[in-house]
C-alpha positions in Angstrom: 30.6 -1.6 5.7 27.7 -2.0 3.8 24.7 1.4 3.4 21.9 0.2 4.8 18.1 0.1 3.8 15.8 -0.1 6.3 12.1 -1.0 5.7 9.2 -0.8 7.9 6.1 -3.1 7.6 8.6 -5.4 6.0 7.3 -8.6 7.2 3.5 -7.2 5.4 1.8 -8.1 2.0 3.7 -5.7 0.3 6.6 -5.3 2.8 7.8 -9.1 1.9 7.6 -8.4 -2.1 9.6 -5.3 -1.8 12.1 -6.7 0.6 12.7 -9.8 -1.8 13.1 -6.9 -4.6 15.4 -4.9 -2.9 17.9 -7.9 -2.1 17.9 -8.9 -5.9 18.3 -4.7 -7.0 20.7 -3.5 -4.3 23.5 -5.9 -3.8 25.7 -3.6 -2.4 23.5 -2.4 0.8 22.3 -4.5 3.5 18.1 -4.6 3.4 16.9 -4.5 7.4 13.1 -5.4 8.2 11.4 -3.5 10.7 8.3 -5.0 12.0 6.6 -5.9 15.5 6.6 -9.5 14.6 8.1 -11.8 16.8 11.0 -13.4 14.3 14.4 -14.4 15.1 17.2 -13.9 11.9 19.5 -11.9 10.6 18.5 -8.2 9.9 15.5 -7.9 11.4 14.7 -5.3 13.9 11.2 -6.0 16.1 10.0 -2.2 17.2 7.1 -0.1 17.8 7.3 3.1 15.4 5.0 4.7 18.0 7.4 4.2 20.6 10.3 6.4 19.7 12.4 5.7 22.4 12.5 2.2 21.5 12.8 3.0 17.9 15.5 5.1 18.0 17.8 2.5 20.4 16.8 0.0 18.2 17.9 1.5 15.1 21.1 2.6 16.9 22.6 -0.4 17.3 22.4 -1.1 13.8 26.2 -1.7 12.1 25.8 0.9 9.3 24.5 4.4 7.8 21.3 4.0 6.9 20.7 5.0 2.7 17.3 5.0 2.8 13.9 4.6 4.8 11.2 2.6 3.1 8.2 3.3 5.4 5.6 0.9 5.2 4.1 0.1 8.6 1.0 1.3 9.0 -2.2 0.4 10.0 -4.0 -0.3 7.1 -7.5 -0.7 5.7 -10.5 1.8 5.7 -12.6 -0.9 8.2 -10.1 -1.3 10.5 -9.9 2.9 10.6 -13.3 3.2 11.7 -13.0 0.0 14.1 -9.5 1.1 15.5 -9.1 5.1 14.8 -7.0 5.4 17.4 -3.9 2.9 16.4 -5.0 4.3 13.0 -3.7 7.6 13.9 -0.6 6.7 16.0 1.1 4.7 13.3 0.5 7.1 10.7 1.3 10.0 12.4 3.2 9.4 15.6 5.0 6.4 14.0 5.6 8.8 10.9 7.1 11.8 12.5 9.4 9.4 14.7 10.6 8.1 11.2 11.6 11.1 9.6 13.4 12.5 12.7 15.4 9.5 12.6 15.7 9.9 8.2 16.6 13.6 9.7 19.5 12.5 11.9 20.7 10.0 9.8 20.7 12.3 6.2 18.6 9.2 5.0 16.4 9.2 1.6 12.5 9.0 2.9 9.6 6.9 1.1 6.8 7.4 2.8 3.4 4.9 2.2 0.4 6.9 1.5 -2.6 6.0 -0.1 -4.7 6.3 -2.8 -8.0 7.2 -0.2 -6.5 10.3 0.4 -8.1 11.8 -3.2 -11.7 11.4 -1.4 -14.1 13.0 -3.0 -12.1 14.1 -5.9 -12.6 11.1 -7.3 -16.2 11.6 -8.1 -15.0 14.5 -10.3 -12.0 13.3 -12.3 -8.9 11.4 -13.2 -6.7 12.5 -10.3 -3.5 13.4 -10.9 -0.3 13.6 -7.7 -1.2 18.2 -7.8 -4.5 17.6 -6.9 -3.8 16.9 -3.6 -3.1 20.5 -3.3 -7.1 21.3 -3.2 -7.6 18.3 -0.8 -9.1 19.4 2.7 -9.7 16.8 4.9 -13.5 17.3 4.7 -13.5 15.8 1.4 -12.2 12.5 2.7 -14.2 9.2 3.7 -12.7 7.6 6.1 -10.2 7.7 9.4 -7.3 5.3 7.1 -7.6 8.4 4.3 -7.3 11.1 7.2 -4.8 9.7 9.6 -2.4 9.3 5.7 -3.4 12.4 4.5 -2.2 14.2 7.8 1.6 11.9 7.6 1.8 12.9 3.9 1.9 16.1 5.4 4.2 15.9 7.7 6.5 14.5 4.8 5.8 17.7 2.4 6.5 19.9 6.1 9.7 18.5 6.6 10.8 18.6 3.3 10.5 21.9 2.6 11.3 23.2 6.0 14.1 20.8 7.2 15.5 19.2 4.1 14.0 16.0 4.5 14.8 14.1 1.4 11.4 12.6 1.1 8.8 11.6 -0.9 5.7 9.6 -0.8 3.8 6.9 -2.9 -0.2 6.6 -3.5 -0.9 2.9 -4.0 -3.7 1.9 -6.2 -5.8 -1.1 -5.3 -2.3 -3.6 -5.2 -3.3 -7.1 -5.2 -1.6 -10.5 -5.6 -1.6 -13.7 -3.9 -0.5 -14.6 -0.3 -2.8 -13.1 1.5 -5.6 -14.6 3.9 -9.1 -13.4 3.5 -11.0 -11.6 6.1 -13.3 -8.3 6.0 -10.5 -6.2 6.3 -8.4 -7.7 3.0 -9.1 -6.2 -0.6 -12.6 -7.0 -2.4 -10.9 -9.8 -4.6 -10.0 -12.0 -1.7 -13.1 -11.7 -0.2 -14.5 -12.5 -3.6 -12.5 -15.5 -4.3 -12.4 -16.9 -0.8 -16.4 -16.3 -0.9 -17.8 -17.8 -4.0 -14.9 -20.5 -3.6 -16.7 -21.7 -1.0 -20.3 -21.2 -2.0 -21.1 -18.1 0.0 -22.6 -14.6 -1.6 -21.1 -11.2 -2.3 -22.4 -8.1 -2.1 -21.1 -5.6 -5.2 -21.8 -2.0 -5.5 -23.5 -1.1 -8.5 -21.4 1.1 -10.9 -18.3 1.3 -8.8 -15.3 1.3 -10.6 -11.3 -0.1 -10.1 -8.6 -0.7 -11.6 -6.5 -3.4 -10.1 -2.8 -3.2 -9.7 -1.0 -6.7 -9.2 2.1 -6.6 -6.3 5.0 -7.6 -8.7 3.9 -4.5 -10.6 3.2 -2.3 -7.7 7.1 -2.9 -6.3 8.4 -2.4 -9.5 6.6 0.8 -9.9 7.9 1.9 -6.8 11.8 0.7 -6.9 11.8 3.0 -10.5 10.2 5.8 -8.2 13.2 5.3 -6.4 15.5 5.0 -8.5 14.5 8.2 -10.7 13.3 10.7 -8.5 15.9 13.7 -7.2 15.8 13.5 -3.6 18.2 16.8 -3.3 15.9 19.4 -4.9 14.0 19.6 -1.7 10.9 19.6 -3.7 8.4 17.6 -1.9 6.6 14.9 -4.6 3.9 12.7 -4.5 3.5 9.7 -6.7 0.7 7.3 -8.0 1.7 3.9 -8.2 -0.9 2.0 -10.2 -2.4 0.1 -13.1 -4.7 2.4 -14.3 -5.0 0.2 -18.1 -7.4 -1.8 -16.9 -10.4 -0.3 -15.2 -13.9 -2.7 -14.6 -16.8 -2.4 -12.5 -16.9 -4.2 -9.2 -19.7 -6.3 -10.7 -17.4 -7.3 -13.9 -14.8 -8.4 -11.7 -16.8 -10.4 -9.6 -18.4 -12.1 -12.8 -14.7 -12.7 -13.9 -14.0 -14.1 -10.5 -16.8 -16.8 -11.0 -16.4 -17.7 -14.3 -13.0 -18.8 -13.4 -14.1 -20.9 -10.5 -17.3 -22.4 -12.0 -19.1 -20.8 -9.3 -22.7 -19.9 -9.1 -23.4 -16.2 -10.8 -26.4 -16.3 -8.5 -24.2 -15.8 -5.2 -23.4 -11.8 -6.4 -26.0 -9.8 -5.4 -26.1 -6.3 -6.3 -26.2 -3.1 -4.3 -26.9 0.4 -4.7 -23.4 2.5 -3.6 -24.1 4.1 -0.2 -21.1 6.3 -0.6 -20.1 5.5 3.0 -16.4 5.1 4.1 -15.3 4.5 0.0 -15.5 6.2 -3.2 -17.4 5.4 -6.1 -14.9 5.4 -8.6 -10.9 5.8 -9.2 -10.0 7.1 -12.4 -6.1 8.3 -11.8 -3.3 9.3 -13.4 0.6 7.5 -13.7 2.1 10.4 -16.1 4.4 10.9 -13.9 5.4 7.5 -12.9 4.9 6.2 -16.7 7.5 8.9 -17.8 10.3 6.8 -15.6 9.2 3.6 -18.0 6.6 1.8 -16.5 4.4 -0.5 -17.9 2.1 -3.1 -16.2 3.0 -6.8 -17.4 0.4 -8.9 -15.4 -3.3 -8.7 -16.7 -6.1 -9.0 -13.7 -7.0 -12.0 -15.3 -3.7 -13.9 -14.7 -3.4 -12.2 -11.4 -7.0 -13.7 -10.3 -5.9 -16.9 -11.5 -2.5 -16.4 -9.1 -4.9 -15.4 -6.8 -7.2 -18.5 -7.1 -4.0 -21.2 -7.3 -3.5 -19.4 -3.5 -6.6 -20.2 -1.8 -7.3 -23.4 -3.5 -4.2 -24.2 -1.6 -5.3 -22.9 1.4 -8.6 -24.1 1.5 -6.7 -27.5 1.4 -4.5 -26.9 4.4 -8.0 -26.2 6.4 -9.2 -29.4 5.2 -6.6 -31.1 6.4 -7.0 -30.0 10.0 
């Protein structure tokens, strides 16, 4: 009987990438998706993470002891925190705690999806590095997405030290790749893209800086996490997962965005940073994750042009209709 690793949000952006990662590197286990999706095929669990009743039967019935929880459903996306706090909340901190009871029960490894908002206004001061969130309140932060996170990374760091949770969590950086559909809600490059693909403007904030951090990368980053960390110190440990070689300005990336596509430079218009829901910058630190040998491969310019392939091939399928 094959160990089992079970991931949540496994049918999302990153959820997909990882599974396909996680069949290649672990052989020898059986990878099980847990979404909400309606899909029918092998090893695929539909449940509601805020419903642990449902969870936990679900999960039971599963042919298997379970190795390691990967847990990356969530409600994501700091405009759809402040249009939908409420499912904000529940998934990352009902869905959460349901989790680790079950990681509890089952003496499962824990990887918990955090975020990089949860630095908040730390940003504004420094290159953030995983023990600053040790001077985090959640008065610094700025938005619900960076609260409802911040409050399930600390249930993780709770149980860890109290309970022997053999957890850990992971603060993504700005992961992009292709794959994705555009909407107000999706990262500034596929609004960008999608946008000045199609002739409409873009708003960029004026000295706002980011450094981008393509998927392949990101899962990478995160399967050496795994790999490396010691889950039996009981030490609880927070990692950042990024590309932090590359930084730009909003405004540089957008110019790189149009250049690409031939568009008109005319359809970015600046804006002074309000400073509302987002920080101005993100300058961080991956000491900790570079120490386990990781080094971004794809630049943001062949990412973009990834990223560009996508939608020009999804603007056809529209056309089409």
């Amino acid at each position: 009987m094959k160990d089992i690793i079970l991931v949540t949000g496994g049918l999302g952006f990153i959820g997909k990438k990882l599974v396909e990662k996680l069949k290649d590197e672990y052989k020898d286990c059986k990878i099980v998706v847990l979404d909400q999706y309606i899909r029918d095929y092998d090893d695929y669990i539909r449940s509601d993470i805020i419903d642990f009743g449902e969870l936990y039967s679900n999960i039971k019935r599963m042919n298997g002891n379970i190795k390691c929880i990967i847990h990356a459903a969530s409600e994501v996306g700091r405009i759809n925190g402040e249009e939908h706090p409420w499912k904000m909340i529940d998934s990352s901190v009902k869905g959460t705690l349901n989790l680790i009871n079950i990681a509890l029960e089952n003496n499962s490894k824990f990887v918990y999806f955090s975020t990089s908002e949860v630095y908040g206004d730390i940003f504004d001061e420094k290159e953030v590095i995983e023990e600053d969130m040790l001077k985090v309140s959640p008065l610094i932060l700025n938005n619900v997405y960076a609260m409802s996170k911040l409050f399930g990374e600390s249930l993780v760091r709770h149980y860890v030290k109290n309970y022997g949770l053999k957890g850990l969590s992971i603060r993504p950086f700005m992961v992009y790749g292709s794959g994705v559909y555009s909407s107000k809600y999706k990262s500034a490059l596929d609004i960008f893209i999608w946008n000045l693909m199609n002739g409409k403007g873009i708003k960029v904030d004026e000295n706002c800086v980011r450094s981008w951090c393509h998927i392949d990368d990101f899962v990478n980053g995160l399967l050496l996490v795994i790999k490396n960390h010691d889950f039996n110190k009981n030490i609880y440990e927070a990692y950042n997962i990024g590309n932090n070689k590359e930084y730009k300005t909003i405004e540089e990336t957008a110019h790189l965005i149009a250049k690409k596509l031939g568009a008109d430079t005319n359809l970015i218009k600046k804006q002074e940073f309000d400073g509302k829901f987002k920080s101005q910058s993100k300058y961080f630190n991956t000491e900790k994750l570079d120490k386990f040998g990781f080094k971004p491969e794809i630049t943001i310019e062949q990412g973009i042009n990834e990223m560009i392939d996508w939608y020009q091939y999804v603007k056809g399928m529209e056309e089409k209709k």
